[in-house]
C-alpha positions in Angstrom: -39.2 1.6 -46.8 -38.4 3.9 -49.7 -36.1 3.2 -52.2 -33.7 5.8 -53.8 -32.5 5.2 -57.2 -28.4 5.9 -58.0 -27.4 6.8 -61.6 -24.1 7.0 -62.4 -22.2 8.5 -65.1 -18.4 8.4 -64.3 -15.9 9.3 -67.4 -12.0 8.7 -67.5 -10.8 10.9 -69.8 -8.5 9.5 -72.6 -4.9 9.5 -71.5 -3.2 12.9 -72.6 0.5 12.8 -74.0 1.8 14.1 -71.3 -0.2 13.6 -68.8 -2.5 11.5 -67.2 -6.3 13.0 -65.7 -8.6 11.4 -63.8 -12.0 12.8 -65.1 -15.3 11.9 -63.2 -18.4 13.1 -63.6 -22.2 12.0 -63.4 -25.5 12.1 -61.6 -27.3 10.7 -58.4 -31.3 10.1 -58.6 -32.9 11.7 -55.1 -29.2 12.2 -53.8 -29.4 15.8 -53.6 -26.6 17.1 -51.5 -25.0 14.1 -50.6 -21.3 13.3 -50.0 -19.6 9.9 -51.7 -16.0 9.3 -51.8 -13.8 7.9 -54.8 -10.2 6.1 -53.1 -7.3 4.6 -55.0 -6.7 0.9 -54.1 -3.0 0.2 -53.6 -2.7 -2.9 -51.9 -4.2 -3.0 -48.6 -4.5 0.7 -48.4 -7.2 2.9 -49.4 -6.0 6.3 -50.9 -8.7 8.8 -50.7 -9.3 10.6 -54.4 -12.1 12.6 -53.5 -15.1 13.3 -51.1 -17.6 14.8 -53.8 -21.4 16.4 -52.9 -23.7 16.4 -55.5 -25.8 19.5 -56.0 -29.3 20.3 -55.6 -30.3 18.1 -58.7 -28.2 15.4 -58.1 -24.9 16.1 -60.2 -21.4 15.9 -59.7 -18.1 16.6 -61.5 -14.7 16.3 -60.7 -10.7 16.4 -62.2 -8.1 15.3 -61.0 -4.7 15.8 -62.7 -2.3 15.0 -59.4 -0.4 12.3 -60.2 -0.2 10.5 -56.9 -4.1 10.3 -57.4 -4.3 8.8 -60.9 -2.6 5.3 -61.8 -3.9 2.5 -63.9 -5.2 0.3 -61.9 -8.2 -0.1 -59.0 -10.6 2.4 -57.7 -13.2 2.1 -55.1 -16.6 4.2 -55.2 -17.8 4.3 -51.6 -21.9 5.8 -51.5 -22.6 5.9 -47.9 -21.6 2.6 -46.4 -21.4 0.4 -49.9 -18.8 0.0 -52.2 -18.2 -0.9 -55.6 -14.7 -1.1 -58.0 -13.9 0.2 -61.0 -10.6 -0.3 -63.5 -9.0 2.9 -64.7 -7.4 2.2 -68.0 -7.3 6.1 -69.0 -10.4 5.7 -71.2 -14.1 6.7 -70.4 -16.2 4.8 -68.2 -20.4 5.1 -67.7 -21.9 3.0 -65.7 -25.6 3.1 -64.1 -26.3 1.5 -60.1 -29.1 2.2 -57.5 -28.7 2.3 -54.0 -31.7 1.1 -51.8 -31.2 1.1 -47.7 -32.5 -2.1 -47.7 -28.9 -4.0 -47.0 -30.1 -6.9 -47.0 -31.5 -7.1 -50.5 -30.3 -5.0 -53.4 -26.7 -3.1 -53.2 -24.8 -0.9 -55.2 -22.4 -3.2 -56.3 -25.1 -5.6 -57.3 -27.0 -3.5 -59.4 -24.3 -2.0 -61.4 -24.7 -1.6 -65.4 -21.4 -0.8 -67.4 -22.2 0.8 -70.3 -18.7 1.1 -71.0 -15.1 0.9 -71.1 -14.8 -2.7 -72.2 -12.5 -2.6 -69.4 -15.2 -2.2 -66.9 -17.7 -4.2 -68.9 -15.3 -7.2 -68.8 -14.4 -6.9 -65.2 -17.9 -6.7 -64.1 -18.3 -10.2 -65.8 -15.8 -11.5 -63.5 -16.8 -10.3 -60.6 -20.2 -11.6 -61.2 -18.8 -15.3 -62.5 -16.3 -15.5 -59.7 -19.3 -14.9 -57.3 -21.0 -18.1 -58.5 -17.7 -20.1 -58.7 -17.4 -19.1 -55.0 -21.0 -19.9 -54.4 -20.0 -23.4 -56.1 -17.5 -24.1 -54.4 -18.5 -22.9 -50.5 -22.0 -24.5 -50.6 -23.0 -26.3 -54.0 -20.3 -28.5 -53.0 -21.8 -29.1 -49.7 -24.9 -30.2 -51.1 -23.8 -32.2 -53.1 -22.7 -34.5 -50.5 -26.2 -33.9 -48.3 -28.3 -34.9 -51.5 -28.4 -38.9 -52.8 -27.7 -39.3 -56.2 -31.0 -39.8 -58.3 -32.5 -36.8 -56.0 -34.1 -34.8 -58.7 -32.6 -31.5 -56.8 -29.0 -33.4 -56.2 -28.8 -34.0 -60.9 -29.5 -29.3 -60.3 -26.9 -28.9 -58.3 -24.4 -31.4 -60.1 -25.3 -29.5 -63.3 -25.0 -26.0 -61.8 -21.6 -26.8 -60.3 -20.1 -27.9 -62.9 -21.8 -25.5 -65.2 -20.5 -22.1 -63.0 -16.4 -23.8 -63.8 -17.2 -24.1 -67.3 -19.0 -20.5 -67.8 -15.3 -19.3 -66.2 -13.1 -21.2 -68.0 -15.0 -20.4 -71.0 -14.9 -16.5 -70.2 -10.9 -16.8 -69.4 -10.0 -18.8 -72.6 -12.3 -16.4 -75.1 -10.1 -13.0 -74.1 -7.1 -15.0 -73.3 -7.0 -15.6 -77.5 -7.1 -12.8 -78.3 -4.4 -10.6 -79.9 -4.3 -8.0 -76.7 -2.6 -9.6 -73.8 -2.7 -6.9 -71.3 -6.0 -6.2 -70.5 -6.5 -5.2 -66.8 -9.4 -7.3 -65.8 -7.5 -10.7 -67.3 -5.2 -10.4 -65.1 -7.1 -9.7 -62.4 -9.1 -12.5 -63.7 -6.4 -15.0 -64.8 -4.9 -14.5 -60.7 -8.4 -16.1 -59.6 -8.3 -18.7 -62.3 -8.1 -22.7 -61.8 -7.3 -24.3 -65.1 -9.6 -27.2 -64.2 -12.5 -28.0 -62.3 -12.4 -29.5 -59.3 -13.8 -33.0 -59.1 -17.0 -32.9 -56.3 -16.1 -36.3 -55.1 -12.6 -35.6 -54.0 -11.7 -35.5 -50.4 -11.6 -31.5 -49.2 -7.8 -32.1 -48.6 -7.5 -33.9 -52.4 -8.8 -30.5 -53.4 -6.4 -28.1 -51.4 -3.4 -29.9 -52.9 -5.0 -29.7 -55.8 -5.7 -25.6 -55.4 -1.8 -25.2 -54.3 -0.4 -27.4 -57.4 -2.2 -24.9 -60.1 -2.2 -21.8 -57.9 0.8 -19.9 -59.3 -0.3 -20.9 -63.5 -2.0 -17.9 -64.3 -1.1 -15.6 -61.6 2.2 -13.8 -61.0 2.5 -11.8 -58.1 5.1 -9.3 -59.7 3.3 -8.0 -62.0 3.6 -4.2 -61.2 -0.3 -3.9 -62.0 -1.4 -5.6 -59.0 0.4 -3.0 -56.9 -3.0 -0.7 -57.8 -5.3 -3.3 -56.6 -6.0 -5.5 -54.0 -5.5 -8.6 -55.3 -2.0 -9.3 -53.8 -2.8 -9.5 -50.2 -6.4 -11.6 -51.5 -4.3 -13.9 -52.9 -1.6 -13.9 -49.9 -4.4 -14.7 -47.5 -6.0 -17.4 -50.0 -2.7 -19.3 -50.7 -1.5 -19.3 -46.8 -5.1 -20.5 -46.1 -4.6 -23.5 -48.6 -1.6 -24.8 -45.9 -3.8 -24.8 -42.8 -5.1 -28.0 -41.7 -8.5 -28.9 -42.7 -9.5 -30.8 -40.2 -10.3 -28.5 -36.4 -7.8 -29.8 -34.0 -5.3 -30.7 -36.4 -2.1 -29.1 -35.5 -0.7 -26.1 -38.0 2.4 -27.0 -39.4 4.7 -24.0 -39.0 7.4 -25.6 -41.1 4.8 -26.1 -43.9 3.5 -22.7 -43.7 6.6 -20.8 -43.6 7.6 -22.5 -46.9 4.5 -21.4 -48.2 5.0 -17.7 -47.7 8.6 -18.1 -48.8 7.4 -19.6 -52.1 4.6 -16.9 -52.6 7.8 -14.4 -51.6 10.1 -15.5 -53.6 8.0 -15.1 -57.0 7.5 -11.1 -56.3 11.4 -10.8 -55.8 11.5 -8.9 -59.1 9.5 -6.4 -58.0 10.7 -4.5 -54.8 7.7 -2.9 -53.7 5.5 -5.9 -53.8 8.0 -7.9 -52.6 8.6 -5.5 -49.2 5.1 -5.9 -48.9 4.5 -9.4 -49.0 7.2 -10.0 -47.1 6.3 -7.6 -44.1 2.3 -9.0 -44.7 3.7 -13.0 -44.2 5.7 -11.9 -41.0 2.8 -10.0 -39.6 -0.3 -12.5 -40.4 2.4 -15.2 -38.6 3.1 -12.8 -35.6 -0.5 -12.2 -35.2 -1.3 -16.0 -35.1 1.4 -16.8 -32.8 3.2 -18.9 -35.1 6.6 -17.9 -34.2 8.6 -20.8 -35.7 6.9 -19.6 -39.3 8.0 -16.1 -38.3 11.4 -17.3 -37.7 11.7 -19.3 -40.5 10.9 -16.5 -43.3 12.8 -13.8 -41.4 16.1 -15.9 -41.8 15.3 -16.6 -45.3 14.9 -12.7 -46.2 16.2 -10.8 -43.6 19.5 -12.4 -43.0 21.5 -10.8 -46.2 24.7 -12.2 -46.4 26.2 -8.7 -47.0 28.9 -6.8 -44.8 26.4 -3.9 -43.9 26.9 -2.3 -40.8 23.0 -1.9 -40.3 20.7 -4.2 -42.5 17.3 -3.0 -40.8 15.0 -1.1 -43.0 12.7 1.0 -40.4 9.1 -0.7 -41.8 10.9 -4.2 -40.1 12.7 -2.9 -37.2 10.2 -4.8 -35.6 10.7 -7.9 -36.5 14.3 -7.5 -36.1 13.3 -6.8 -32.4 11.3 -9.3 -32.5 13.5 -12.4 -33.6 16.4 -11.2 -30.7 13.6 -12.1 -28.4 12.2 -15.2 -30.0 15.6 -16.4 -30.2 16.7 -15.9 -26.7 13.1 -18.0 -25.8 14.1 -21.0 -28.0 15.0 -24.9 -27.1 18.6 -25.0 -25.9 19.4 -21.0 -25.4 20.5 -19.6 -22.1 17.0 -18.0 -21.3 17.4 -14.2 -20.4 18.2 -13.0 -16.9 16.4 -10.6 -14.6 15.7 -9.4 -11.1 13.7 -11.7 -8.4 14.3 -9.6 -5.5 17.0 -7.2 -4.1 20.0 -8.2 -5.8 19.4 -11.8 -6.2 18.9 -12.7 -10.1 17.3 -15.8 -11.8 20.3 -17.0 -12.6 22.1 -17.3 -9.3 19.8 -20.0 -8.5 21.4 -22.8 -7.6 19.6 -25.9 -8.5 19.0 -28.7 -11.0 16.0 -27.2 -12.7 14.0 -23.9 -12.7 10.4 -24.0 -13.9 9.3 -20.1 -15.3 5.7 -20.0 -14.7 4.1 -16.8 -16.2 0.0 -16.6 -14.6 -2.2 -14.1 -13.1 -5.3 -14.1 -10.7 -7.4 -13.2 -13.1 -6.8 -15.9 -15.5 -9.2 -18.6 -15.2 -7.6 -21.2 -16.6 -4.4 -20.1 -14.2 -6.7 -20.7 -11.5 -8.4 -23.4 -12.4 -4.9 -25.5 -13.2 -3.0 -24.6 -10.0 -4.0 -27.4 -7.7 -2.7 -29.7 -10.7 0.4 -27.4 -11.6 0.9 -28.0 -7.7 0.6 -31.3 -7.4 3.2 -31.8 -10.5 5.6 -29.6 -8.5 5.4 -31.6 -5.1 5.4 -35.0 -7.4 8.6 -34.4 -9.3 10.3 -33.7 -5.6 9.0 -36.5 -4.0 9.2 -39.3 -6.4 12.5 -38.0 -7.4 14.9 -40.5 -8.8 17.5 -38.7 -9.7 17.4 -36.2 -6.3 17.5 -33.4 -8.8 16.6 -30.2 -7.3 13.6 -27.9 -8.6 12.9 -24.1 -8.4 9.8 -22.2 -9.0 9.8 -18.9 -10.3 6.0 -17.3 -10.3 6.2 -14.5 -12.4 2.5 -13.0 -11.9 0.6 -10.8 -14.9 -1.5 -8.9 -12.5 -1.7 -5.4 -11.5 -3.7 -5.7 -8.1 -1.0 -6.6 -5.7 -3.1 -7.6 -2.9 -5.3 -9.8 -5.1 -2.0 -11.5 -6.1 -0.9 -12.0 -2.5 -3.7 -13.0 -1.2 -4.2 -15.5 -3.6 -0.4 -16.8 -3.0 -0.9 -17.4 0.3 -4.5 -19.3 0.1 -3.0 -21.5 -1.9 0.1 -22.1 -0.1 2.4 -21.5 -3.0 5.0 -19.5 -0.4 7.4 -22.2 -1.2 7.8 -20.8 -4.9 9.8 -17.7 -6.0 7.5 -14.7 -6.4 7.7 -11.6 -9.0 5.6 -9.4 -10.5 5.7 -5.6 -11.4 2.3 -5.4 -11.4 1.5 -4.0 -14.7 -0.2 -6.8 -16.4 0.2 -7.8 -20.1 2.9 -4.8 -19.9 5.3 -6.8 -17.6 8.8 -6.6 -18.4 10.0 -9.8 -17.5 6.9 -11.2 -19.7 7.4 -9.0 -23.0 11.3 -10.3 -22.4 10.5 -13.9 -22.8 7.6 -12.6 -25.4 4.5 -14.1 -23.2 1.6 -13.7 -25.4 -0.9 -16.5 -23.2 -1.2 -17.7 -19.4 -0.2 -19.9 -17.7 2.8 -20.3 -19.7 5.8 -22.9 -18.3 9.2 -22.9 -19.4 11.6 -25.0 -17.7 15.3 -24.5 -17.7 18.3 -26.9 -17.1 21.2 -26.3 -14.2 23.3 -23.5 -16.7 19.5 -21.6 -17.2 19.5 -23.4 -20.6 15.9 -23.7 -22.2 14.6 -27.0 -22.2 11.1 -26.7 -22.8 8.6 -24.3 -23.7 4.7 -25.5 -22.5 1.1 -24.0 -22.6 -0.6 -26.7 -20.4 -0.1 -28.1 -17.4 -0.9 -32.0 -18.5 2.4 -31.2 -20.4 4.5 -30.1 -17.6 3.7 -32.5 -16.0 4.4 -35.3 -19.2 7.9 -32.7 -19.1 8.9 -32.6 -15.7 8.6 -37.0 -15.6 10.2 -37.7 -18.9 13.7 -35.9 -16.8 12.8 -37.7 -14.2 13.2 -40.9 -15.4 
């Protein structure tokens, strides 16, 4: 496979008095005539800079003096489909890669040589020593515990574990003393930074508390820096993380998480941009999980203002304003919304005891598979029914073949039940108003239509429907 060799020479000029250029030019080895891109990082967002060809002998120049395009802060170099960053600080930077097609092996990124800003040369070093803490800490640590102590190999791996913390700490504490406090790549360093060295023998949940107690030391999230780099949704993503269970059917804990994202939330608040972008990242990532009692919980604590505006919405969280009128009209003890079963008969003229919402479709297995069982829980509550309470069924079907749909009611003999469905799938209206994001999905309601319970499975409508029968 041939190999092609990258040399790059990319300057920043020196910041001018009154105004700021971004300067880059430099060479590309047997790159004759190719495109790379340069984009500015804000956030989660990649700004393209500049698509650049070289010419026939490899060389490429560009300025920039738009000031949208040129900030302190982050830039990504994109050469085909590899990336690498660099910090613009305003002052020159050269630096010397090569790109080989084998993926696999050597990248651009990984064969990078600053030659300078100290900027650059610094935040390389990072990069590089945060690669082996992370190495350190996703599999050293997990051999550790396969190798017995007094293994020649297991006394290696102790050393280089330990060794990898050290070399960081060590790296952090040297510039940290020194008499200039606001260098880019500490910070961006000191955000990634653990002020001590997490003890191997410690249970993995030992070391997540341990994670969240230091995790806010070095790193504040306000810092207007970080709004040119992509640290703050990194580090959004790493602290929420630190709240999810370790262990793989352990339950989230909503209540836990939301107070994480408040916290991390609550320490941008001096910075407005950050802080509407946190703020609209936490209530997506929770959205997007289905953890709608987290979603709840953080909109109330930032998007209820006790103010006497006529219109609080801002138009980037409209949504979620939509959303929480529907999650709130889904939730324990609320009158659950009304709509149409047939002609001009509407759910909540139903005259009986209790009214079980099941939303299914024919083409959900699982639907399928349950509905002897969901059945059998149905004819059970009515038969060994202490109470005599009565019990509707309202089917409201997800699918958009209405003959499959019918045919399937009536080999199963569900006739008995309610039926309804406007046959347009995951787009039905009466699902998007109870916010129906899996099938089957139960939710019973009491004799005044209030919400009494909200299931997933039928072994707990059928736990539901006993516990009222009692």
């Amino acid at each position: 496979m041939r190999k092609i060799s990258f040399l790059f020479i990319l300057i920043f000029l020196p910041l001018s008095v009154f105004l700021q250029t971004l300067n880059v030019s430099g060479s590309i080895k047997n790159f004759e005539k190719q495109y790379f891109q340069i984009y500015k990082v804000e956030l989660d967002t990649l700004i393209l800079v500049d698509s650049m060809m070289t010419d026939a002998k490899g060389n490429f120049q560009v300025k920039i003096s738009d000031s949208k395009f040129v900030d302190r802060g982050m830039y990504q170099f994109n050469v085909i489909d590899q990336s690498f960053f660099v910090l613009n600080d305003f002052k020159p930077i050269v630096l010397e890669t090569r790109y080989e097609f084998d993926y696999f092996n050597n990248k651009v990124k990984d064969n990078l040589v600053i030659k300078t800003s100290d900027e650059n040369i610094h935040f390389q070093t990072f990069q590089r020593q945060q690669m082996l803490v992370n190495v350190a800490r996703e599999l050293l640590l997990q051999l550790l515990h396969i190798y017995p102590n007094g293994d020649p190999f297991y006394e290696q791996i102790l050393k280089q574990y330990y060794d990898r913390y050290e070399n960081y700490d060590l790296f952090i504490k040297k510039h940290s003393n020194k008499q200039k406090t606001d260098n880019l790549f500490l910070k961006i360093a000191k955000a990634y930074y653990i002020d001590q060295t997490p003890d191997w023998k410690l249970t993995a949940e030992k070391r997540q508390l341990q994670a969240r107690a230091v995790f806010f030391d070095y790193f504040n999230p306000a810092d207007d820096f970080f709004y040119h780099t992509n640290v703050i949704p990194d580090k959004l993503e790493e602290w929420l993380t630190l709240h999810i269970p370790l262990r793989e059917n352990q339950k989230i804990d909503e209540n836990l998480m939301a107070h994480a994202a408040i916290q991390f939330i609550l320490k941008t608040h001096d910075n407005p941009r950050i802080y509407q972008f946190v703020l609209k990242k936490a209530l997506t990532r929770f959205v997007g999980a289905h953890l709608y009692t987290s979603f709840l919980k953080v909109y109330d604590a930032f998007m209820i203002v006790d103010h006497d505006d006529c219109d609080q919405t801002t138009d980037d969280l409209l949504w979620a304003r939509n959303l929480a009128s529907d999650l709130r009209n889904i939730q324990i003890g609320k009158v659950a919304p009304d709509f149409v079963l047939k002609d001009n008969l509407k759910m909540h003229d139903l005259k009986s005891d209790y009214t079980v919402l099941m939303f299914w479709a024919t083409w959900c297995s699982h639907c399928v598979s349950s509905m002897p069982e969901i059945q059998k829980t149905m004819d059970d509550f009515k038969l060994k029914n202490k109470t005599k309470a009565s019990l509707n069924v309202v089917a409201v079907s997800l699918d958009r073949d209405e003959e499959a749909w019918k045919s399937y009611i009536k080999f199963q003999g569900l006739e008995s039940w309610i039926h309804v469905s406007d046959l347009k799938g995951w787009n039905n209206e009466v699902g998007k108003l109870y916010n129906i994001y899996s099938t089957p999905t139960f939710i019973v309601l009491g004799k005044n239509k209030e919400i009494l319970g909200v299931l997933e499975e039928s072994e707990d409508l059928d736990r539901f429907l006993n516990s009222l029968n009692k």
